[in-house]
C-alpha positions as a Markdown table, in Angstrom:
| # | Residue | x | y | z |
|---|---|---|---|---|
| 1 | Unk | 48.0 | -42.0 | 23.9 |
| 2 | Unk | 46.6 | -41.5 | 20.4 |
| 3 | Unk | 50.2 | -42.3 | 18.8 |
| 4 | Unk | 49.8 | -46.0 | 20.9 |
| 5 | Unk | 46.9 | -46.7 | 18.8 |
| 6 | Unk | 47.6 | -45.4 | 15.6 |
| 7 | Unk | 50.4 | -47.4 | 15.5 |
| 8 | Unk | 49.1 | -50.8 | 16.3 |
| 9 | Unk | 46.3 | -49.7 | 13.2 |
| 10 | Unk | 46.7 | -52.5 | 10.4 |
| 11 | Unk | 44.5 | -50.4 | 7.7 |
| 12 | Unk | 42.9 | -47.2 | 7.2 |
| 13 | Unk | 39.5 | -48.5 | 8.9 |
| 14 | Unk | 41.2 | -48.8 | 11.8 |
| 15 | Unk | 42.9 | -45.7 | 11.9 |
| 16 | Unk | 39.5 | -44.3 | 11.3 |
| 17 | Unk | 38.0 | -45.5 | 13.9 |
| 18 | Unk | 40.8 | -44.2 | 16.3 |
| 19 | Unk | 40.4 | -41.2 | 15.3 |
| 20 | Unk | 36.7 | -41.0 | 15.2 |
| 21 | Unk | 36.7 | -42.5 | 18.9 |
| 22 | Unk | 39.5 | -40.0 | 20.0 |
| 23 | Unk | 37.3 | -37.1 | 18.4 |
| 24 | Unk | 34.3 | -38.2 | 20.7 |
| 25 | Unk | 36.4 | -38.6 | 23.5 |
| 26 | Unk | 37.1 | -34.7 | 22.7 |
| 27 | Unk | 34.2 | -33.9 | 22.7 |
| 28 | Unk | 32.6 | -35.6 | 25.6 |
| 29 | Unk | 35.7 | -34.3 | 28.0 |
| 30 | Unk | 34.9 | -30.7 | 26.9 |
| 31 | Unk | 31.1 | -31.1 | 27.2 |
| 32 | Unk | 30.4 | -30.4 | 23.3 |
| 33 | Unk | 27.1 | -31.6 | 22.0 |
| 34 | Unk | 27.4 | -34.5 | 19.8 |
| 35 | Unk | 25.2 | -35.3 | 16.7 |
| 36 | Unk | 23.5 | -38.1 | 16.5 |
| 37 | Unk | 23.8 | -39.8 | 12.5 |
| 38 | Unk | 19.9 | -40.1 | 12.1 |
| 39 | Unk | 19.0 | -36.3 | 13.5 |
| 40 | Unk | 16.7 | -33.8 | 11.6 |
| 41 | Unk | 17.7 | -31.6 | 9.0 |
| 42 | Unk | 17.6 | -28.7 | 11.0 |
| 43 | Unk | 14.6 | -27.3 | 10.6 |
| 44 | Unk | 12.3 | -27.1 | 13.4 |
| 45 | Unk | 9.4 | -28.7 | 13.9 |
| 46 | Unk | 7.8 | -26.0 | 16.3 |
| 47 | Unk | 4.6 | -24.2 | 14.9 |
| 48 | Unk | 4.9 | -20.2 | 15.0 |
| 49 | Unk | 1.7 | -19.2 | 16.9 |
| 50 | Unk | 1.1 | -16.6 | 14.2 |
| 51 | Unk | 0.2 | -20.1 | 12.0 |
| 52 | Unk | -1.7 | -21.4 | 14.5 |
| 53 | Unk | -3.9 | -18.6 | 14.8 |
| 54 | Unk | -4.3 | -18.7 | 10.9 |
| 55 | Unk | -5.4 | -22.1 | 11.0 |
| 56 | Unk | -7.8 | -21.7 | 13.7 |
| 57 | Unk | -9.7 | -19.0 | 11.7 |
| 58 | Unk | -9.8 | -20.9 | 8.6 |
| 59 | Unk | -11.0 | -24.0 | 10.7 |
| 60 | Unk | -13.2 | -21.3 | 12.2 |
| 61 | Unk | -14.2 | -20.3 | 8.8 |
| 62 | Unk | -14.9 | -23.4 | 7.0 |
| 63 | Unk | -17.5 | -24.6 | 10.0 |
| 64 | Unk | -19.2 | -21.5 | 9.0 |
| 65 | Unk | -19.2 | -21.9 | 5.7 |
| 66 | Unk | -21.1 | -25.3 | 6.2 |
| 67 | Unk | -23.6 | -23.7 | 8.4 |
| 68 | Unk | -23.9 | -21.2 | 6.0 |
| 69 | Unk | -25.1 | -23.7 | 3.0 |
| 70 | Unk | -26.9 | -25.5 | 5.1 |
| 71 | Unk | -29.2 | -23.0 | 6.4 |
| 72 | Unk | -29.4 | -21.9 | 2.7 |
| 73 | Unk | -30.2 | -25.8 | 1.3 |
| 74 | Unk | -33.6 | -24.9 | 3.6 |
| 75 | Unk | -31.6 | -26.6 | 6.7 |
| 76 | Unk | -33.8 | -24.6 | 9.8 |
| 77 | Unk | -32.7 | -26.7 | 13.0 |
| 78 | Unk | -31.9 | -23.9 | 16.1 |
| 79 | Unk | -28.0 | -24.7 | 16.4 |
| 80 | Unk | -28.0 | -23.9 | 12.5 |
| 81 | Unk | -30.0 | -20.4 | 12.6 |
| 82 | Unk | -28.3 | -19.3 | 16.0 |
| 83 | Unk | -25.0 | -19.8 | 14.4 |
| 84 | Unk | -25.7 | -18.0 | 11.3 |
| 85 | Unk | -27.7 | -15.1 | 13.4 |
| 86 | Unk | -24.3 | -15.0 | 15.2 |
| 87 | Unk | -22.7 | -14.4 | 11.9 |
| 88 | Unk | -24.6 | -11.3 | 10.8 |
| 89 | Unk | -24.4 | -9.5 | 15.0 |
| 90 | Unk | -23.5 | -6.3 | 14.2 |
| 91 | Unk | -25.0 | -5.8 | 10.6 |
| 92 | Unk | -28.2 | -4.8 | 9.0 |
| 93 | Unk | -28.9 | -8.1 | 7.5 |
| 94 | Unk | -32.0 | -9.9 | 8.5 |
| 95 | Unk | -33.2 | -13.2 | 8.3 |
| 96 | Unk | -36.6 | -12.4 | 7.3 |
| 97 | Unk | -35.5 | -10.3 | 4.0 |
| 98 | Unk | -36.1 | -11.4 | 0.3 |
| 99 | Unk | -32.1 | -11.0 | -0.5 |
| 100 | Unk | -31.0 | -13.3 | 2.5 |
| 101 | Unk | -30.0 | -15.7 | -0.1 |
| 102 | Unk | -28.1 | -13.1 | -1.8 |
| 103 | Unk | -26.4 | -11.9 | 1.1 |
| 104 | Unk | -25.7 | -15.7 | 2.1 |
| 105 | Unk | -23.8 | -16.2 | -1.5 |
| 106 | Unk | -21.6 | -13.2 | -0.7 |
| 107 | Unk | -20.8 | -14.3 | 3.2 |
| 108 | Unk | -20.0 | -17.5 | 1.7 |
| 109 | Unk | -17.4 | -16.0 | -1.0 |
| 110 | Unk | -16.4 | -13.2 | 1.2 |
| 111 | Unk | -15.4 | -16.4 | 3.3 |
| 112 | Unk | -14.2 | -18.5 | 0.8 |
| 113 | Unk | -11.7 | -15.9 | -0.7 |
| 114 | Unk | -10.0 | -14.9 | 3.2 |
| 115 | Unk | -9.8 | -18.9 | 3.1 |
| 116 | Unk | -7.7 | -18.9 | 0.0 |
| 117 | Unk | -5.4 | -15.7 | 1.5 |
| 118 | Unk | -5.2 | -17.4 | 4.1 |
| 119 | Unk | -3.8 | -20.3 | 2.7 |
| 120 | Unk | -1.6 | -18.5 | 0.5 |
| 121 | Unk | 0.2 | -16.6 | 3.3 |
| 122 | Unk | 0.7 | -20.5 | 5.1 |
| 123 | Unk | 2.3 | -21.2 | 1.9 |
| 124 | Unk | 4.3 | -18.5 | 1.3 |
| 125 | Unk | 5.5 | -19.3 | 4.7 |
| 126 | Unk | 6.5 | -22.9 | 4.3 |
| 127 | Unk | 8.0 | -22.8 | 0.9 |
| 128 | Unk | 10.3 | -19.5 | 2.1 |
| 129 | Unk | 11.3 | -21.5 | 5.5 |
| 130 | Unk | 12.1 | -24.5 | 3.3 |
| 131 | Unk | 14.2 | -23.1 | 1.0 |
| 132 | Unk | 15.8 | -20.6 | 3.4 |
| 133 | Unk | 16.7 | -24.2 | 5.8 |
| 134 | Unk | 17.6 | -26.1 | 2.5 |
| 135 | Unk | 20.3 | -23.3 | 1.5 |
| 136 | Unk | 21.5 | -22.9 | 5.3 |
| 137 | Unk | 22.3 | -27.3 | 5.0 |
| 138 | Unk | 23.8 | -27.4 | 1.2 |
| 139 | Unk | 26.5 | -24.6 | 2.8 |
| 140 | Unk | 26.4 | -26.9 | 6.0 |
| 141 | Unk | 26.4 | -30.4 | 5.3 |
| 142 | Unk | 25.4 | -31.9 | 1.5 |
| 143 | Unk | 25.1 | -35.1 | 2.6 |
| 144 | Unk | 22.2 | -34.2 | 5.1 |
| 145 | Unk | 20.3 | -32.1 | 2.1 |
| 146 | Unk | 20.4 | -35.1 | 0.0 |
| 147 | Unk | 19.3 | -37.4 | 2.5 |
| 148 | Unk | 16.6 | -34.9 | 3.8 |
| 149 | Unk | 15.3 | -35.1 | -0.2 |
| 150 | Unk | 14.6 | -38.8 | -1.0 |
| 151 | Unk | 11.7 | -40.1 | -1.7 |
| 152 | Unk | 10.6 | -43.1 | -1.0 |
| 153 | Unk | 10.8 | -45.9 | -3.6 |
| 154 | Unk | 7.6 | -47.0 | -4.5 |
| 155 | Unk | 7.1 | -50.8 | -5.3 |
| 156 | Unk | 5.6 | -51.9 | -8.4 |
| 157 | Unk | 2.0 | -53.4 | -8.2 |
| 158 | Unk | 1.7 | -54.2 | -12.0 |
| 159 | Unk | 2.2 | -57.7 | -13.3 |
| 160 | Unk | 5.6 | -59.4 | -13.1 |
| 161 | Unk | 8.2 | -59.2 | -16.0 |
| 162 | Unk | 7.9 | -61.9 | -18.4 |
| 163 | Unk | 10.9 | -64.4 | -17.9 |
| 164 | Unk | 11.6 | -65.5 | -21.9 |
| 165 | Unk | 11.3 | -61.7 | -22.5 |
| 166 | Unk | 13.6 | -60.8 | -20.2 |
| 167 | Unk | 16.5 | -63.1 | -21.3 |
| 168 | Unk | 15.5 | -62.0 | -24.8 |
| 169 | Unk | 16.6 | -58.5 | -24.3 |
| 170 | Unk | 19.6 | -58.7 | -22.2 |
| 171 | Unk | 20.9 | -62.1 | -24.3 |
| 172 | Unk | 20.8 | -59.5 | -26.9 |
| 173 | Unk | 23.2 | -57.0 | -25.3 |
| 174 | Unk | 25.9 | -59.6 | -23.7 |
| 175 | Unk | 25.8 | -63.1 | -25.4 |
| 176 | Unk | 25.3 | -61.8 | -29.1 |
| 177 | Unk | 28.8 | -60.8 | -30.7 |
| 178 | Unk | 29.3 | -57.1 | -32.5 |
| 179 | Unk | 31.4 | -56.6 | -35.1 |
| 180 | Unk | 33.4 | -52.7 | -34.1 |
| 181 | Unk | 34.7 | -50.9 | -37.0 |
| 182 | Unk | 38.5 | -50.6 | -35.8 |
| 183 | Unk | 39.5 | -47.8 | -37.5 |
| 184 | Unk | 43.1 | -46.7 | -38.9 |
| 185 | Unk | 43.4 | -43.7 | -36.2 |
| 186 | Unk | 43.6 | -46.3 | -33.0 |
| 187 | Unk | 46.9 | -47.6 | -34.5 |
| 188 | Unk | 48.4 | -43.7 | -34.9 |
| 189 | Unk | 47.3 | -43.0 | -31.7 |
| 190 | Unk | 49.0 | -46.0 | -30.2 |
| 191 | Unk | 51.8 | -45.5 | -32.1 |
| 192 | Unk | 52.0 | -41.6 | -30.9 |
| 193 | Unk | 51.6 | -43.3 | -27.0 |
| 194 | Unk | 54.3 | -45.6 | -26.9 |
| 195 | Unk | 56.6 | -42.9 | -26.9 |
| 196 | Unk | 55.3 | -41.2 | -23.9 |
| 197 | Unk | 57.3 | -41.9 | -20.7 |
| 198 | Unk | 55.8 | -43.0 | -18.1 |
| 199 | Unk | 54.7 | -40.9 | -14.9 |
| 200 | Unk | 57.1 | -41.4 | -12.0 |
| 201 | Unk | 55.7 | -43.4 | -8.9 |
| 202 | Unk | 53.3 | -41.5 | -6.8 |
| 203 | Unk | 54.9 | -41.1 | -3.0 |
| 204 | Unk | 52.4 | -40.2 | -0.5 |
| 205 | Unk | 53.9 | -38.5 | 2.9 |
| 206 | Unk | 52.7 | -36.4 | 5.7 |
| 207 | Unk | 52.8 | -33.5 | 3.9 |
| 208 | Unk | 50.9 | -33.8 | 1.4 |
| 209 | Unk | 48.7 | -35.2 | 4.0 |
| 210 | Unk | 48.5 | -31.8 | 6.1 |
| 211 | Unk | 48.3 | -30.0 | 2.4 |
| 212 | Unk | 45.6 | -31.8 | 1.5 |
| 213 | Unk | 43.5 | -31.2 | 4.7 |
| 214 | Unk | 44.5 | -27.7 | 5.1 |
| 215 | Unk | 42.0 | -26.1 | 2.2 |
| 216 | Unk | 38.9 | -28.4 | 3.0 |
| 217 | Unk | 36.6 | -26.7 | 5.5 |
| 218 | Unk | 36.2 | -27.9 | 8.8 |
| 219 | Unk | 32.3 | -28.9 | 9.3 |
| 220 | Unk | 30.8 | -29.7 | 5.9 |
| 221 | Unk | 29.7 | -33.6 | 4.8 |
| 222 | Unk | 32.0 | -35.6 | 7.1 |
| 223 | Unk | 31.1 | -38.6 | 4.7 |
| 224 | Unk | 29.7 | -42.1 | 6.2 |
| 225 | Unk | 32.1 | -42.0 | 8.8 |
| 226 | Unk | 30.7 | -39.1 | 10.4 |
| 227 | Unk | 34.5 | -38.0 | 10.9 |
| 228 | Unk | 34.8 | -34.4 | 10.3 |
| 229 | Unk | 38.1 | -32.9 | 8.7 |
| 230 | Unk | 38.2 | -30.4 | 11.7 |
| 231 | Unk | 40.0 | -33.9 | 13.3 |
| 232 | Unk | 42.3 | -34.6 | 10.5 |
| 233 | Unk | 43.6 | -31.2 | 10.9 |
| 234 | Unk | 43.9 | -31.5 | 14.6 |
| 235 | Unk | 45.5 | -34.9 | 15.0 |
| 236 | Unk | 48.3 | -34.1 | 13.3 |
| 237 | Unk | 50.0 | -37.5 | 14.6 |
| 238 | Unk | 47.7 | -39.0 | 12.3 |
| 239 | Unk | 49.5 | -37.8 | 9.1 |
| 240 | Unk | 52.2 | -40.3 | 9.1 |
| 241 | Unk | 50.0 | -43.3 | 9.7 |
| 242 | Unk | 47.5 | -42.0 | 6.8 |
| 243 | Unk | 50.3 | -41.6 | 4.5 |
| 244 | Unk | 51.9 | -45.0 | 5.2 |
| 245 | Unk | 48.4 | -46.6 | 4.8 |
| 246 | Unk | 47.8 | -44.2 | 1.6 |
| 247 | Unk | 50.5 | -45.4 | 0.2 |
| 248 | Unk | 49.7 | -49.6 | 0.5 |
| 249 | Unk | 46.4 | -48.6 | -0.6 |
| 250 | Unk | 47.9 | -46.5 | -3.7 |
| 251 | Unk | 50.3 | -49.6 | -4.2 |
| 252 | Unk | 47.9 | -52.8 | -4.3 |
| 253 | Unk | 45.2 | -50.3 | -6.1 |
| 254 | Unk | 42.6 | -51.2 | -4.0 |
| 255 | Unk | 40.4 | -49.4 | -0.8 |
| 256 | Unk | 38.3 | -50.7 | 1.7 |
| 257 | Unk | 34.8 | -50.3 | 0.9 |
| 258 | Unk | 34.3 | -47.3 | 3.4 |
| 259 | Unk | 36.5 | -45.5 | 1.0 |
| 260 | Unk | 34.5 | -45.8 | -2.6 |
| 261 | Unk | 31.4 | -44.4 | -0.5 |
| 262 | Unk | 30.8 | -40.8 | -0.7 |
| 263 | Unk | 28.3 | -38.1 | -1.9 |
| 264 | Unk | 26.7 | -37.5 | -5.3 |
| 265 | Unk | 26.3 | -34.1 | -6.5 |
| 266 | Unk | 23.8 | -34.2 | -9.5 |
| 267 | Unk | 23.8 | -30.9 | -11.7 |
């Protein structure tokens, strides 16, 4: 069935999308889980409960902190005393001692440091799960780690270029002529060039179709078209058809659009 459509395929858009439907239909008839284009990166979005309970005792911590300062500031309304006699249950402070003050300072660090360890371990946390998910997607798929890592572009709010400026400074690059120093060495190496004979035409066929898609994993970056190689290496009816269209492509020196669209590895 798949050869009946690959043949009636005029370009290599079509014959992507054959194969891109016939890898869904795969997929659906064996009951695999398909990816939608626009999911997550993979990391999940699931709280442990081990950070829950650290946030709740630094939420826990801060309201007491407040009550703290408060009662300290001269603050004496009941819900503000009870809460700070609850605070010292257990302990030989009193409210009615000289050094209450004192010992209200040191709750109050005592408080503000386990709020900062706190923190830290949250952060430690996050910025090990990040990178640990980040390294698991680069081996994965780049083109999901890239797109996880944009930012958004943020629009100017500043004034407005001016116009005359503006057609100053690019009239200056493209309307002004340069005088290049053509040196003595372009004609030698011309010279040396003409010699050279030229490369023999470049014939595309199945093989080197199948060669080419042997070495590339199976799963990583699948490109815009969401087509994994793991189907290129499977259809293997398909090799013909893409080294025909290849070929005509290679020929007229052109490719569709689909084609000059990939991934950009910065270093």
């Amino acid at each position: 069935m798949l050869v009946t459509y690959l043949e009636a395929s005029r370009d290599l858009c079509d014959t992507d999308s054959i194969l891109f439907g016939a890898a869904l239909a795969v997929c659906r008839i064996i009951g695999a889980k398909v990816a939608t284009a626009g999911r997550a990166t993979g990391q999940s979005s699931v709280i442990p409960a081990w950070r829950k309970r650290i946030e709740e005792r630094i939420a826990k911590a801060r309201a007491l902190i407040g009550r703290l300062i408060c009662f300290r500031s001269g603050n004496n309304r009941s819900r503000i005393v009870r809460t700070v006699r609850m605070a010292y249950t257990g302990t030989n402070v009193s409210l009615s001692k000289p050094d209450i003050m004192q010992k209200l300072t040191e709750r109050t660090d005592d408080l503000k440091q386990r709020i900062a360890a706190w923190g830290k371990r949250i952060r430690q946390y996050t910025e090990g799960s990040t990178r640990f998910n980040q390294n698991r997607l680069f081996q994965s798929d780049k083109m999901r780690l890239y797109e996880s890592l944009k930012r958004p572009i943020a629009s100017g709010t500043g004034p407005a270029p001016n116009q005359a400026d503006t057609v100053k400074f690019w009239r200056g690059l493209w309307s002004e002529s340069v005088n290049h120093s053509e040196g003595s060495w372009t004609k030698v190496v011309a010279n040396q060039c003409a010699s050279i004979t030229p490369m023999d035409p470049v014939i595309i066929t199945p093989d080197d179709v199948a060669e080419a898609v042997r070495s590339v994993p199976n799963w990583k970056s699948p490109g815009p078209d969401r087509l994994h190689h793991y189907w290129l290496k499977g259809f293997v009816v398909c090799h013909t058809v893409l080294a025909r269209q290849f070929q005509v492509a290679l020929n007229q020196k052109s490719l569709p659009s689909l084609f000059t669209t990939g991934i950009t590895l910065w270093p």
